[in-house]
PyMOL Python script that loads the backbone (N, CA, C, O; Angstrom):
from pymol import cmd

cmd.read_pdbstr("""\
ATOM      1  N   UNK A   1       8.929 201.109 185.468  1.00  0.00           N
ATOM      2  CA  UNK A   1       9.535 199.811 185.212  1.00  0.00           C
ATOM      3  C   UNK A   1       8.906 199.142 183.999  1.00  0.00           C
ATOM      4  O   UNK A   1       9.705 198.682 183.182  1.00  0.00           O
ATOM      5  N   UNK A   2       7.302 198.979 183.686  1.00  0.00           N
ATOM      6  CA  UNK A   2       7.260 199.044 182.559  1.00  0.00           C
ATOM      7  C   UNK A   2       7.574 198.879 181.413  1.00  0.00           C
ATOM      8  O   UNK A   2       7.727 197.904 180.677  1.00  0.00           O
ATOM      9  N   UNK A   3       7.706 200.564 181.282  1.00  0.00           N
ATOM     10  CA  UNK A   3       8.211 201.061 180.149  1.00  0.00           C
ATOM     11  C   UNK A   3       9.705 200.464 180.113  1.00  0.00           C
ATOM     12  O   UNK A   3      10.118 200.698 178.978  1.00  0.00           O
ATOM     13  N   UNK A   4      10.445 199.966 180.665  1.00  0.00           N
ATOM     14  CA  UNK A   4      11.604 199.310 180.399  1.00  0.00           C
ATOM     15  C   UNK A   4      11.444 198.121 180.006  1.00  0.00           C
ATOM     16  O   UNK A   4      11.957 197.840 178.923  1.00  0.00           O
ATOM     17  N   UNK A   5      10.847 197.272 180.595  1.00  0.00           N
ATOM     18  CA  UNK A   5       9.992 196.393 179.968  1.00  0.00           C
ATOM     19  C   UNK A   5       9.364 195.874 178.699  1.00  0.00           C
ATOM     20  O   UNK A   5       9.487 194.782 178.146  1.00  0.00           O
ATOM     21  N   UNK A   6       8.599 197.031 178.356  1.00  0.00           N
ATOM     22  CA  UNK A   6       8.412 196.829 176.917  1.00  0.00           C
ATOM     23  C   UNK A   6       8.703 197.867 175.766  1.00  0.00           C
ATOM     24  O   UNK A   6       7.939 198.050 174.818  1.00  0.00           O
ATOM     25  N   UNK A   7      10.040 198.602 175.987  1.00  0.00           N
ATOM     26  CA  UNK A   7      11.153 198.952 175.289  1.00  0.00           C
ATOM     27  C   UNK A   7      12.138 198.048 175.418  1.00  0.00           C
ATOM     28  O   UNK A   7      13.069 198.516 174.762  1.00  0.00           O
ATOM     29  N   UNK A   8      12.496 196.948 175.918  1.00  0.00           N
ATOM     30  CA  UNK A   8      13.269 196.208 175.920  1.00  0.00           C
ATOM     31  C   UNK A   8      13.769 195.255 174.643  1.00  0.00           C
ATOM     32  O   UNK A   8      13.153 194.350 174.079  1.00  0.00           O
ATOM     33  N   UNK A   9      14.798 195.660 174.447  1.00  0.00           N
ATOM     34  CA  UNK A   9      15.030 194.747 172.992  1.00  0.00           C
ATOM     35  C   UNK A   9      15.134 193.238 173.332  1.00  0.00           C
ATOM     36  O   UNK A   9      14.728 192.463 172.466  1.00  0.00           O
ATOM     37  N   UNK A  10      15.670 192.679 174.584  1.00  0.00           N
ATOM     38  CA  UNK A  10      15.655 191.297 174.827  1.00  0.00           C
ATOM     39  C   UNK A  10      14.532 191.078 175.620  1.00  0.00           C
ATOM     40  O   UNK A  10      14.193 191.715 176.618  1.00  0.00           O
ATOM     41  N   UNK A  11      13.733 189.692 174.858  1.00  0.00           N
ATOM     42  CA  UNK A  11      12.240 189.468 175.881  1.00  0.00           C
ATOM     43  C   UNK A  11      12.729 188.145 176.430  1.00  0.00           C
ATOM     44  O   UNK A  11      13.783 187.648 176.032  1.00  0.00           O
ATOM     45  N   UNK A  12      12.045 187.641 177.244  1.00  0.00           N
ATOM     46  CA  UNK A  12      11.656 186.362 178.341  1.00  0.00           C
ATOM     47  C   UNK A  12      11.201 185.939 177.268  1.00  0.00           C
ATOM     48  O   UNK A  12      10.674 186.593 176.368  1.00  0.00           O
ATOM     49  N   UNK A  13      11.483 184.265 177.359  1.00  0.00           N
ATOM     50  CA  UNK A  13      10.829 183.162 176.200  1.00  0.00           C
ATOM     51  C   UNK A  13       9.136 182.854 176.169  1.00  0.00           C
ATOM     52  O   UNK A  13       8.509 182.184 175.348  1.00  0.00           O
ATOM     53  N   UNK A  14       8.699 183.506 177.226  1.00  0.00           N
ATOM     54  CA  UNK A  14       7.145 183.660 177.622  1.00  0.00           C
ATOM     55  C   UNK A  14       7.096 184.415 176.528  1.00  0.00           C
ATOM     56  O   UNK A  14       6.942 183.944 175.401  1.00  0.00           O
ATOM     57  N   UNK A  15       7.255 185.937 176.844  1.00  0.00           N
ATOM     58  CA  UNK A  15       6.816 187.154 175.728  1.00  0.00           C
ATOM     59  C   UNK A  15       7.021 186.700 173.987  1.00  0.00           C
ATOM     60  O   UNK A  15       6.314 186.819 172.987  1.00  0.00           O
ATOM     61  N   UNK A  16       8.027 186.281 174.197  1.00  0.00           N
ATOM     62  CA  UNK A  16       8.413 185.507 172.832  1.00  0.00           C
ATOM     63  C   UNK A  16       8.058 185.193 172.141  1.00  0.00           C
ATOM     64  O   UNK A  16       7.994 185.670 171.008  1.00  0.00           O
ATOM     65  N   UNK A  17       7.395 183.556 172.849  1.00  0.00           N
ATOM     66  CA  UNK A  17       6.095 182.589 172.208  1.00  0.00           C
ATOM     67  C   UNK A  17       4.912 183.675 171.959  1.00  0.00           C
ATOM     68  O   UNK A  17       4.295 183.830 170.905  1.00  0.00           O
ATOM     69  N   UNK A  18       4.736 184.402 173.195  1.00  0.00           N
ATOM     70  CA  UNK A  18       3.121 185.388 172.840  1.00  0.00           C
ATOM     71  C   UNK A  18       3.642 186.253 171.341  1.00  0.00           C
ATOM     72  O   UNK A  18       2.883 186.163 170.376  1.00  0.00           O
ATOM     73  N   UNK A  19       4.808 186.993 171.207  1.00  0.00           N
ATOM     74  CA  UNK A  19       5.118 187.538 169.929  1.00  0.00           C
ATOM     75  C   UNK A  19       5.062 186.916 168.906  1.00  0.00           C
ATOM     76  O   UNK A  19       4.958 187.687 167.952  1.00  0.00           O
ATOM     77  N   UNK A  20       5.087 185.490 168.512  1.00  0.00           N
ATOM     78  CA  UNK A  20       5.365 184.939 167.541  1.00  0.00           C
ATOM     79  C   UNK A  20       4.041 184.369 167.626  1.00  0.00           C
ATOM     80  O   UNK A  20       3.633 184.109 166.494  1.00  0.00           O
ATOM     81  N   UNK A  21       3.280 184.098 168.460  1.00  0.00           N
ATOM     82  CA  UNK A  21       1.525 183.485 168.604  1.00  0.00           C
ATOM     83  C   UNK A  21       1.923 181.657 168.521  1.00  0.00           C
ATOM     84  O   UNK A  21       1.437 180.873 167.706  1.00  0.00           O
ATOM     85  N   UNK A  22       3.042 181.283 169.734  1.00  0.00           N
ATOM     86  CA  UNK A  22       3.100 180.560 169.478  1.00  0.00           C
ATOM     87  C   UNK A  22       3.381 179.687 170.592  1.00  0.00           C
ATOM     88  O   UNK A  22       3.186 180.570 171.428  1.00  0.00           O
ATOM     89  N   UNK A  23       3.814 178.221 171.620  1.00  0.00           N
ATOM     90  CA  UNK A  23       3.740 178.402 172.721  1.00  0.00           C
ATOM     91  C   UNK A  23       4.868 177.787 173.034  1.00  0.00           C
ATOM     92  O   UNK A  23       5.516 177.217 172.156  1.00  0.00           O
ATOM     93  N   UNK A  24       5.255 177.810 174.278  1.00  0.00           N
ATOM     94  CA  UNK A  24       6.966 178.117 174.625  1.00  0.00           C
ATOM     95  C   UNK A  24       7.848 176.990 174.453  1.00  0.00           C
ATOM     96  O   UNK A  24       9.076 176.935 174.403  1.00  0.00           O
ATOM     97  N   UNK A  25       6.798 175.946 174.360  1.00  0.00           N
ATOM     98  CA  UNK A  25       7.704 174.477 173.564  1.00  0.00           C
ATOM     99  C   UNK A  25       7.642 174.525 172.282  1.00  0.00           C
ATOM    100  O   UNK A  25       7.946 173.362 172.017  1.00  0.00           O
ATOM    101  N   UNK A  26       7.518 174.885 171.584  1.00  0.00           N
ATOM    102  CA  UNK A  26       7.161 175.453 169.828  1.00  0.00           C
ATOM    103  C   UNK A  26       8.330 175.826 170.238  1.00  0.00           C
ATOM    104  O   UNK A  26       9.224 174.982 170.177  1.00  0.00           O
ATOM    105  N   UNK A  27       8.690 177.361 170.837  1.00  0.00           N
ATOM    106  CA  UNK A  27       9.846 178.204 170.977  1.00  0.00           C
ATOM    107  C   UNK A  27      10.540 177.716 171.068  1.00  0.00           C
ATOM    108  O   UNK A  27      11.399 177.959 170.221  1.00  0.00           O
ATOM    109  N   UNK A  28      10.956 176.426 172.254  1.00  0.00           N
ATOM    110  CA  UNK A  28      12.350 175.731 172.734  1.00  0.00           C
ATOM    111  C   UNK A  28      12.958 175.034 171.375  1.00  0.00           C
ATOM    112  O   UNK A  28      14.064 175.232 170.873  1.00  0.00           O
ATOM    113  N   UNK A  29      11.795 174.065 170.881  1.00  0.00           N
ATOM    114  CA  UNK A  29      12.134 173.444 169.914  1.00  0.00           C
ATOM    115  C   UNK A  29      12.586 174.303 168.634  1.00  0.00           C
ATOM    116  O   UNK A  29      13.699 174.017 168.193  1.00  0.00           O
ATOM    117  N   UNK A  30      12.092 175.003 168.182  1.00  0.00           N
ATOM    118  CA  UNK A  30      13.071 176.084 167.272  1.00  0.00           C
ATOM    119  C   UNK A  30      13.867 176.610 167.625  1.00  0.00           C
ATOM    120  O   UNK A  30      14.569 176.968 166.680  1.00  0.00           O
ATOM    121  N   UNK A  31      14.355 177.015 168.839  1.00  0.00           N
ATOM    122  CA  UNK A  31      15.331 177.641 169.031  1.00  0.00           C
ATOM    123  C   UNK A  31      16.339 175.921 169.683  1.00  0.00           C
ATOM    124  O   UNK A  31      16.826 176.381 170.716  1.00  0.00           O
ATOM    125  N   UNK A  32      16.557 175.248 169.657  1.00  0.00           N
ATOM    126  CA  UNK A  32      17.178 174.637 169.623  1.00  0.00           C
ATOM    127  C   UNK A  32      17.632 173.311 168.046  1.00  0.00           C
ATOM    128  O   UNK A  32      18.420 172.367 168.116  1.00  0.00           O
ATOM    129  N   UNK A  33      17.031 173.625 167.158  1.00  0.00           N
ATOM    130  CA  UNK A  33      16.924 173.641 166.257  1.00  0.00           C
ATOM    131  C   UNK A  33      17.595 174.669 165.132  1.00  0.00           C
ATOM    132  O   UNK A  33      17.821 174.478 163.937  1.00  0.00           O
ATOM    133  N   UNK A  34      17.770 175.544 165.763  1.00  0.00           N
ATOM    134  CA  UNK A  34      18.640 176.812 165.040  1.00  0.00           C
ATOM    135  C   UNK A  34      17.751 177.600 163.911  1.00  0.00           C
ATOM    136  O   UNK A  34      18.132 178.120 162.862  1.00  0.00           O
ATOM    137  N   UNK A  35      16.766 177.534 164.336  1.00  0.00           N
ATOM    138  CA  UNK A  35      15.447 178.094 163.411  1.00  0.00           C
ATOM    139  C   UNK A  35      15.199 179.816 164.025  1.00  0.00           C
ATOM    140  O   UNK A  35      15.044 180.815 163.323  1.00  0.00           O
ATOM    141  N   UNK A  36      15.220 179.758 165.201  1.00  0.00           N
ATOM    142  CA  UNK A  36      15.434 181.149 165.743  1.00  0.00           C
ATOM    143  C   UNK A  36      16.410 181.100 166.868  1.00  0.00           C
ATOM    144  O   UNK A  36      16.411 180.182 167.688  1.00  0.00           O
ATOM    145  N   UNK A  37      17.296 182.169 166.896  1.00  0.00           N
ATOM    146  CA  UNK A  37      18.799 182.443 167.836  1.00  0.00           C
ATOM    147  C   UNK A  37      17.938 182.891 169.204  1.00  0.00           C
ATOM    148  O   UNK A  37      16.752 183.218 169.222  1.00  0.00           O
ATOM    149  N   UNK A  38      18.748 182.827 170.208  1.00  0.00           N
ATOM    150  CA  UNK A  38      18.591 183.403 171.634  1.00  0.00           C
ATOM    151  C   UNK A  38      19.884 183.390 172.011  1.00  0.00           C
ATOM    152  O   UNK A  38      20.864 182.814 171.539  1.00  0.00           O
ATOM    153  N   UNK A  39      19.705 184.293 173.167  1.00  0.00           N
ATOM    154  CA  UNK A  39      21.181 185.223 173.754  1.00  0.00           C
ATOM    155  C   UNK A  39      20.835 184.634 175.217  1.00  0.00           C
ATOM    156  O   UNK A  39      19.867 184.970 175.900  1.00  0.00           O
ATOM    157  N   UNK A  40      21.919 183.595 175.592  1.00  0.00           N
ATOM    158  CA  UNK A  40      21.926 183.065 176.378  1.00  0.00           C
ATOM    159  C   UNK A  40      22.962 184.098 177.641  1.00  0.00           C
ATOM    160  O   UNK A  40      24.143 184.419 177.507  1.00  0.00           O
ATOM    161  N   UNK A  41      22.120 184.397 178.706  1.00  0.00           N
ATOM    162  CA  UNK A  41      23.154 185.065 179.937  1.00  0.00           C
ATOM    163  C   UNK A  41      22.966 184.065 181.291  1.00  0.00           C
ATOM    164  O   UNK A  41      21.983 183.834 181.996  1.00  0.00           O
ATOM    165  N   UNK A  42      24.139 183.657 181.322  1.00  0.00           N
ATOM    166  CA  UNK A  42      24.007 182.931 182.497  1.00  0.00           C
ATOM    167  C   UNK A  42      23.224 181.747 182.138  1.00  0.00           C
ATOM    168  O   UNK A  42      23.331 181.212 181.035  1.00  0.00           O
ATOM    169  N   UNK A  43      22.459 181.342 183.034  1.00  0.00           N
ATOM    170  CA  UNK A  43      21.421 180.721 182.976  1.00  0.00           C
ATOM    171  C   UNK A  43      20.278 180.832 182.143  1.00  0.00           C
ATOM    172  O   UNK A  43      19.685 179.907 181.586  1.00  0.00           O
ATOM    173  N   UNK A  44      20.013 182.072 182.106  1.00  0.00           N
ATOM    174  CA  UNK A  44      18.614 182.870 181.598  1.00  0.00           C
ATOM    175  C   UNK A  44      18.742 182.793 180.195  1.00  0.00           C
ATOM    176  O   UNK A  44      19.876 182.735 179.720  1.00  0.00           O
ATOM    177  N   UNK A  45      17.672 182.783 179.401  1.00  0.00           N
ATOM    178  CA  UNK A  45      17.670 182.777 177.717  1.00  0.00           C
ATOM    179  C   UNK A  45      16.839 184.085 177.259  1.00  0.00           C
ATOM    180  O   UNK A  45      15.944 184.324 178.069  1.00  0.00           O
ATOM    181  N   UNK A  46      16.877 184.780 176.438  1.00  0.00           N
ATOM    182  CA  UNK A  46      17.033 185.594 176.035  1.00  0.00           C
ATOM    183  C   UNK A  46      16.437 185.749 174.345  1.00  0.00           C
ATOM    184  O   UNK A  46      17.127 185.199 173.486  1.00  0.00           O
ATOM    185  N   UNK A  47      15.331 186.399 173.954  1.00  0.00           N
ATOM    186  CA  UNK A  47      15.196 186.627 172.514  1.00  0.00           C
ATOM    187  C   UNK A  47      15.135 187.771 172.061  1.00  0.00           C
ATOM    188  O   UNK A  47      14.345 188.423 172.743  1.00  0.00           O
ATOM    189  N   UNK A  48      15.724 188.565 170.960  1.00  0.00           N
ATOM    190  CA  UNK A  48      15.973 189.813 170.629  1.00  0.00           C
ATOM    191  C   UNK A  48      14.700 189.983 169.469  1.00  0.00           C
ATOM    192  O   UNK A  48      14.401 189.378 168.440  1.00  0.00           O
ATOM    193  N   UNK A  49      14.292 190.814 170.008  1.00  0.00           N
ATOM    194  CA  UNK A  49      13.302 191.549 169.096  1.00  0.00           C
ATOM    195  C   UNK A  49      13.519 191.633 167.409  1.00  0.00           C
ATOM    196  O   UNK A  49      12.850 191.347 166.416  1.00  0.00           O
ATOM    197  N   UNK A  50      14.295 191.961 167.574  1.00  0.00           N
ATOM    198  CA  UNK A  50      14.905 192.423 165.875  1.00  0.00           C
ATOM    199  C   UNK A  50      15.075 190.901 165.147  1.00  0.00           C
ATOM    200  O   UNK A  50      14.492 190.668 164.088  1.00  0.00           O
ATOM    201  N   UNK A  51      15.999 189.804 165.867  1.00  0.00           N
ATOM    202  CA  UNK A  51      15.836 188.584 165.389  1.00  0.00           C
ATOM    203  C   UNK A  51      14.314 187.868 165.183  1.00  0.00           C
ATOM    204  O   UNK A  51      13.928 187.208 164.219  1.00  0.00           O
ATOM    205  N   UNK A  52      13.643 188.194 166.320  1.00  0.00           N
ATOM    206  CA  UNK A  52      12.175 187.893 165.832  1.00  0.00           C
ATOM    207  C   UNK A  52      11.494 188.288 164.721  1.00  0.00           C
ATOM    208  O   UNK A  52      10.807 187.540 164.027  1.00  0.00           O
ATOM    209  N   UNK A  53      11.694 189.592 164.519  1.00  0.00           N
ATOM    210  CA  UNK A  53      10.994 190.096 163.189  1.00  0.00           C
ATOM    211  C   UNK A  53      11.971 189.741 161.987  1.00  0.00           C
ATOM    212  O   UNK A  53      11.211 189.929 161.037  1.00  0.00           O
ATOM    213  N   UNK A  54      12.988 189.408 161.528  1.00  0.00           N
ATOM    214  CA  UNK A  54      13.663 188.806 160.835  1.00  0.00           C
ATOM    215  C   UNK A  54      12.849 187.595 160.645  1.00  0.00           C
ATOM    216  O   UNK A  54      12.245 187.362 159.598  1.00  0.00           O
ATOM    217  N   UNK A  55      12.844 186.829 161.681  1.00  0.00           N
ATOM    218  CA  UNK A  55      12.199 185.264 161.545  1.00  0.00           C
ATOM    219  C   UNK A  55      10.713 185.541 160.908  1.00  0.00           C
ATOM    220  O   UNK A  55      10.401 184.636 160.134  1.00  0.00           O
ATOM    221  N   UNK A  56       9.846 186.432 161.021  1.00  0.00           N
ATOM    222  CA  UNK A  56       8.756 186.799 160.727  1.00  0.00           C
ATOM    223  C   UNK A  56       8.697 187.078 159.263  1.00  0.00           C
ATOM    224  O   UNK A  56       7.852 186.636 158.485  1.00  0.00           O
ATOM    225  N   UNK A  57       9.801 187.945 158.953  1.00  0.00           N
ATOM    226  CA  UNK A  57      10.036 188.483 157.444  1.00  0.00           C
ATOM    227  C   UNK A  57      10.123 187.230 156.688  1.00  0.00           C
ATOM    228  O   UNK A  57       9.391 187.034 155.717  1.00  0.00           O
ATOM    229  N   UNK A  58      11.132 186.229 157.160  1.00  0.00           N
ATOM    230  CA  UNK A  58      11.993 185.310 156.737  1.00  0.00           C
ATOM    231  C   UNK A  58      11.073 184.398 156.286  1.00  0.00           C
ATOM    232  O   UNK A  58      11.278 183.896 155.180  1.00  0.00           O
ATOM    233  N   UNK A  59       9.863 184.001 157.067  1.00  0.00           N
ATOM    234  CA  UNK A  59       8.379 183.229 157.276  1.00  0.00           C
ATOM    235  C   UNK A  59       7.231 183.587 156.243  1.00  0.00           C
ATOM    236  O   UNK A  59       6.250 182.886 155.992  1.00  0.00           O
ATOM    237  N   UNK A  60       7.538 184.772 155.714  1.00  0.00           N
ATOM    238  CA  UNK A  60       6.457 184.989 155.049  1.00  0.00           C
ATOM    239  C   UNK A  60       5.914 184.720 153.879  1.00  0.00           C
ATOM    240  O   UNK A  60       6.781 184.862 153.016  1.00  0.00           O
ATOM    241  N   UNK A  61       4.535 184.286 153.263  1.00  0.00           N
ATOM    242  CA  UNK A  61       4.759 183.482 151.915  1.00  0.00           C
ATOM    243  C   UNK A  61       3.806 184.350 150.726  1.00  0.00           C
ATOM    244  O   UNK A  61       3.504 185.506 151.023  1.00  0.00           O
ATOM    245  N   UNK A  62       3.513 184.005 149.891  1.00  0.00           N
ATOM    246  CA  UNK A  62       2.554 185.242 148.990  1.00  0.00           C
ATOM    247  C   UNK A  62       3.181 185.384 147.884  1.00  0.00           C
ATOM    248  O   UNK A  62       4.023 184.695 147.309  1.00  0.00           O
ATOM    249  N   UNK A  63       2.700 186.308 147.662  1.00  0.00           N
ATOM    250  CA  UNK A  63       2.875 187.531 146.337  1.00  0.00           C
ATOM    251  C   UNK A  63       3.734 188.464 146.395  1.00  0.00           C
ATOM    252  O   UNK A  63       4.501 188.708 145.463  1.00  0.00           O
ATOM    253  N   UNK A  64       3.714 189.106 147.503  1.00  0.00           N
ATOM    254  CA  UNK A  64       4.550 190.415 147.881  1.00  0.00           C
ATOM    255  C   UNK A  64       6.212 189.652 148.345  1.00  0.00           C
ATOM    256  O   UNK A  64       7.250 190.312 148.392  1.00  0.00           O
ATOM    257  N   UNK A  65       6.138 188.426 148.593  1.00  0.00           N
ATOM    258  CA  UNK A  65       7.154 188.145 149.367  1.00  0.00           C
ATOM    259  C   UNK A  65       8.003 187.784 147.290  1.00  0.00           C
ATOM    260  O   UNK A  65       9.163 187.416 147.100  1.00  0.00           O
ATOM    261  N   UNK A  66       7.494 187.915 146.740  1.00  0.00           N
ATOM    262  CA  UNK A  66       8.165 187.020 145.440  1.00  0.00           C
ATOM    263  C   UNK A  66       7.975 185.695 144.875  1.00  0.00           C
ATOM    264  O   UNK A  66       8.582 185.223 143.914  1.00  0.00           O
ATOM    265  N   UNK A  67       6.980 185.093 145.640  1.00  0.00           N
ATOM    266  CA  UNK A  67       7.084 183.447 145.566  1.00  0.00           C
ATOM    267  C   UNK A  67       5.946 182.985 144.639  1.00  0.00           C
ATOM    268  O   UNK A  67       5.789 181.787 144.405  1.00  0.00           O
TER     269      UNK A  67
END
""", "prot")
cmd.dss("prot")
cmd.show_as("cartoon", "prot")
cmd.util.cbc("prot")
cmd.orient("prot")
């Protein structure tokens, strides 16, 4: 079970905040904000992996990024 778990492309808004190092009212408020998407089922909310690392890419500042 696990391993389904964390192959899972959609995480719990817990795992989320821990992915992004950040904490789950940070999360609400951006994601209601339209700063990062979630896949709402039912009731339950939903964040896709791949959109996270987008937001990560999207976030990044430097040299390498062009700026």
């Amino acid at each position: 079970m696990n391993d389904i778990v964390n192959n899972s492309r959609l995480i719990r808004p817990k795992d989320a905040a821990g992915y992004l190092c950040i904490s789950e009212r940070k999360l609400w408020a951006m994601t209601k904000g339209g700063i990062i998407p979630a896949v709402r089922l039912g009731r339950s909310v939903r964040y896709d992996r791949g959109d996270l690392d987008e937001f990560i890419a999207g976030a990044k500042t430097g040299a390498g990024n062009g700026q």
